[in-house]
N, C-alpha and C positions, 0 to 999 in steps of 0.2 A: 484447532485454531483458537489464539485466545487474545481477538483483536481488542484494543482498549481507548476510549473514548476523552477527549477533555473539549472543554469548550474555551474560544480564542476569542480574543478582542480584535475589533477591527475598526476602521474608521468608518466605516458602516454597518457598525451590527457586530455581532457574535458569527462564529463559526463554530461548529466542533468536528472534531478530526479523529480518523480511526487508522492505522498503518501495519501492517504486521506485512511478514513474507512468509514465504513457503517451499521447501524443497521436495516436488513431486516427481525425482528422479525412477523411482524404482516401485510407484503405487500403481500403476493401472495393471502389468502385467505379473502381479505378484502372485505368487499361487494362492499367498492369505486371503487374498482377494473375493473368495468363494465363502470364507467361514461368515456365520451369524454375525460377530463381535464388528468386524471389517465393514460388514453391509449395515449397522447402526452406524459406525461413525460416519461413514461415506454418507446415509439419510443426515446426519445430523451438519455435513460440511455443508450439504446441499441445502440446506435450511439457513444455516449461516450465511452461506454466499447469497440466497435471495432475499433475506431479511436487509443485511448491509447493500445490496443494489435498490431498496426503495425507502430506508433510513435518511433522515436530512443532517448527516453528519458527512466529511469527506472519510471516503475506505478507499484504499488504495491497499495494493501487491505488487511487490517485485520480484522479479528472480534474483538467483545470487550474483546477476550484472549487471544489474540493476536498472531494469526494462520492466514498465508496466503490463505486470499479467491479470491485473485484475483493476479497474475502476468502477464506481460508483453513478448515477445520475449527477446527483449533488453537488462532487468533483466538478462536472461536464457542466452543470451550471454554474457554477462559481468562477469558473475558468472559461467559456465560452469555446471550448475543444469539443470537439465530436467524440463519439468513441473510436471511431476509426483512426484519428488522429492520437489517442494515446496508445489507446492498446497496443504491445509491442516496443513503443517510444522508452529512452533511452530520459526517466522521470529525470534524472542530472541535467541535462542537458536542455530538456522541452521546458522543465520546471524552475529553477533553480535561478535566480536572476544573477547576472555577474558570474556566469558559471567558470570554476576554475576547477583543470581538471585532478589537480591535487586531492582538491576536495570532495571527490570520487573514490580517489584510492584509498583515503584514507579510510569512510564509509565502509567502502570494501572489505578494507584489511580490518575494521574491525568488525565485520560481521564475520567475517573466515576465523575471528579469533574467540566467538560470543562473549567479545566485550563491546556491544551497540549501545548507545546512550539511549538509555530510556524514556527522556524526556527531551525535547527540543522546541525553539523556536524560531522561527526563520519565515522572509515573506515567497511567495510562490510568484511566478508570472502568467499573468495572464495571456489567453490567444492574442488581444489588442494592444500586449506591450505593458499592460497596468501591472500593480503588485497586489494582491490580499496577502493579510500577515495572520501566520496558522500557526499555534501550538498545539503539539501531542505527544502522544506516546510509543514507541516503533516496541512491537514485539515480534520475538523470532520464533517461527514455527518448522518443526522440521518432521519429514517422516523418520518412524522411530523403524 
């Protein structure tokens, strides 16, 4: 995983943002599963996921449909969401102010194509209906 960080402007403060996804179709039951090399990465994802769940940057994951598999505290402050309210949630939709669903598919289609824009910026909605406006970076992780 090689999530990647920038820090945003907002009308209150700075934010910084971390995004990547992951495809963990075929890791848990894999036979490689067992070897040495497998069980370092797997120590090292699990360092990464707990580092970015107490970092004061937002980390977010999606799956390839773009549903929240992973959030941060940070997120859950900024946003005033619980974890039980994202996790799962459908980031287009919960997030995305003026949500149109074109602009979903298109996401989509370009992440099925790995041509995702590496950089963007766009404001998110908060639980209360507000907006914070975040710039970052999206990288794609996939199991090899």
């Amino acid at each position: 995983m090689n999530p990647k960080t920038v820090r945003a402007r907002t009308t209150r403060g700075s934010l910084n943002m971390s995004n990547s996804s992951k495809d963990v179709r075929s890791h848990k039951n894999s036979p490689l599963s067992k070897l040495p090399a497998e069980s370092n990465l797997m120590k090292s994802e699990s360092y990464l996921r707990e580092m970015m769940k107490n970092i004061q940057l937002i980390a977010v994951m999606l799956d390839l449909k773009g549903c929240v598999t992973f959030c941060n505290g940070f997120l859950l402050q900024v946003t005033g969401y619980t974890q039980d309210e994202v996790l799962g949630c459908d980031w287009f939709t919960q997030f995305v102010p003026d949500f149109r669903p074109d602009v979903k598919e298109l996401f989509l289609q370009s992440l099925a194509r790995g041509e995702i824009a590496a950089q963007y910026e766009n404001p998110i909605r908060t639980k209360n209906g507000g907006e914070r406006f975040i710039t970052g970076f999206r990288c794609v992780h996939t199991e090899s």
